[in-house]
C-alpha positions, 0 to 999 in steps of 0.5 A, spaced: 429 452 587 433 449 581 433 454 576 434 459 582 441 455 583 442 456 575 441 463 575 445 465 580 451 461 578 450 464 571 450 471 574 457 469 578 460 466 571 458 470 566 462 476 569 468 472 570 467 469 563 467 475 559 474 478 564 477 472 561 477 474 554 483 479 553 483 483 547 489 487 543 491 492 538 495 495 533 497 499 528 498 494 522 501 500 518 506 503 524 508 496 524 510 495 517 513 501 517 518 501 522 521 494 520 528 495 517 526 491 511 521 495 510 526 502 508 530 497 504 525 495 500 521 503 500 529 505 497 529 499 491 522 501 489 524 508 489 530 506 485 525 501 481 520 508 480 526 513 478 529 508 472 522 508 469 520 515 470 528 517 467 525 513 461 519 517 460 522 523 461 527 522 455 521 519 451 517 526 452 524 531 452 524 527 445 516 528 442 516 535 446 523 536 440 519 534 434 513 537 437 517 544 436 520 542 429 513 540 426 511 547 429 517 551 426 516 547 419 508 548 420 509 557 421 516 557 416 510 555 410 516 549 409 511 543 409 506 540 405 499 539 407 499 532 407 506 531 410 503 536 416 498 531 416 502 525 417 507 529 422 501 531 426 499 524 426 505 521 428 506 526 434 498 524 436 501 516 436 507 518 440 504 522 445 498 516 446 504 512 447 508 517 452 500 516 456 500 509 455 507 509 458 506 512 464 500 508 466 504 503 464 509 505 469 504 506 474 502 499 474 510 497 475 511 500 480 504 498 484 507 490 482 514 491 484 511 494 491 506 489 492 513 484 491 517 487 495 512 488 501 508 480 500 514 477 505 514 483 509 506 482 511 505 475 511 512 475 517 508 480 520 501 477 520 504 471 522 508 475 529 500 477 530 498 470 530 503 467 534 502 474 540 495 472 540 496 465 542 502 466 547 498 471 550 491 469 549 488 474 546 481 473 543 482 479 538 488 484 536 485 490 532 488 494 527 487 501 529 490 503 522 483 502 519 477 507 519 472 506 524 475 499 525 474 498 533 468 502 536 470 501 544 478 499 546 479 502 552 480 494 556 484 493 549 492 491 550 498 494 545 501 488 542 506 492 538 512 492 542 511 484 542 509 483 536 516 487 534 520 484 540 517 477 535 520 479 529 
């Protein structure tokens, strides 16, 4: 009888219990997106790219000038095998720096964004702890990743609070 009592009132609390978790989701990438710090950092990174890339492009009109003198000289007859040996050399090197360059750049620009965003992203997951612990949510999704929620239909849109907490 005792164990009768224990799964009946199991039967009755389990439901309630599995009703009282409350779970939320957002696009983190639509969130971060939409903040006005965000275009202002978007607009300083592009700035930051077009400098680097501005440099690049004077380093390859430059070999590119070279490139077409030593090509000249070579078909005019003007220059001897062994300088046109160091000439191509010199062009190979400069032409390995350009690539170097541009990785390089690559590199600044990924830093510089990643600089720029940090802030912006710990504020937003900051709001999103805070939401969730208001408004007693168990979990918040993020919809932005692949495959990351498999069944959201009771799930809540947090992004309208989490953007009203910012």
């Amino acid at each position: 009888m005792k164990s009768y009592i224990l799964f009946a009132a199991f039967l009755f609390l389990t439901p309630a219990l599995s009703m009282a978790q409350k779970y939320g989701h957002l696009n983190f990438g639509n969130l971060i997106s939409s903040l006005e710090e965000t275009k202002a950092a978007d607009s300083e990174l592009e700035a930051f790219q077009k400098q680097l890339v501005t440099k690049g492009e004077e380093m390859a009109a430059a070999w590119q000038k070279e490139a077409q003198a030593f090509a000249q000289q070579v078909q005019g007859g003007t220059m001897t095998p062994k300088a046109q040996q160091e000439t191509q050399a010199k062009l190979e090197k400069e032409r390995d720096e350009i690539l170097a360059y541009e990785q390089e750049v690559a590199q600044k620009v990924q830093a510089k964004r990643q600089e720029l965003l940090e802030p912006l992203i710990t504020r937003a997951e900051q709001a999103i702890q805070e939401v969730a612990k208001e408004n007693g949510y168990v979990m918040i999704f993020d919809t932005s990743v692949f495959n990351a929620i498999l069944f959201a239909e009771e799930a809540d849109d947090v992004m309208e609070l989490v953007k009203a907490k910012l």
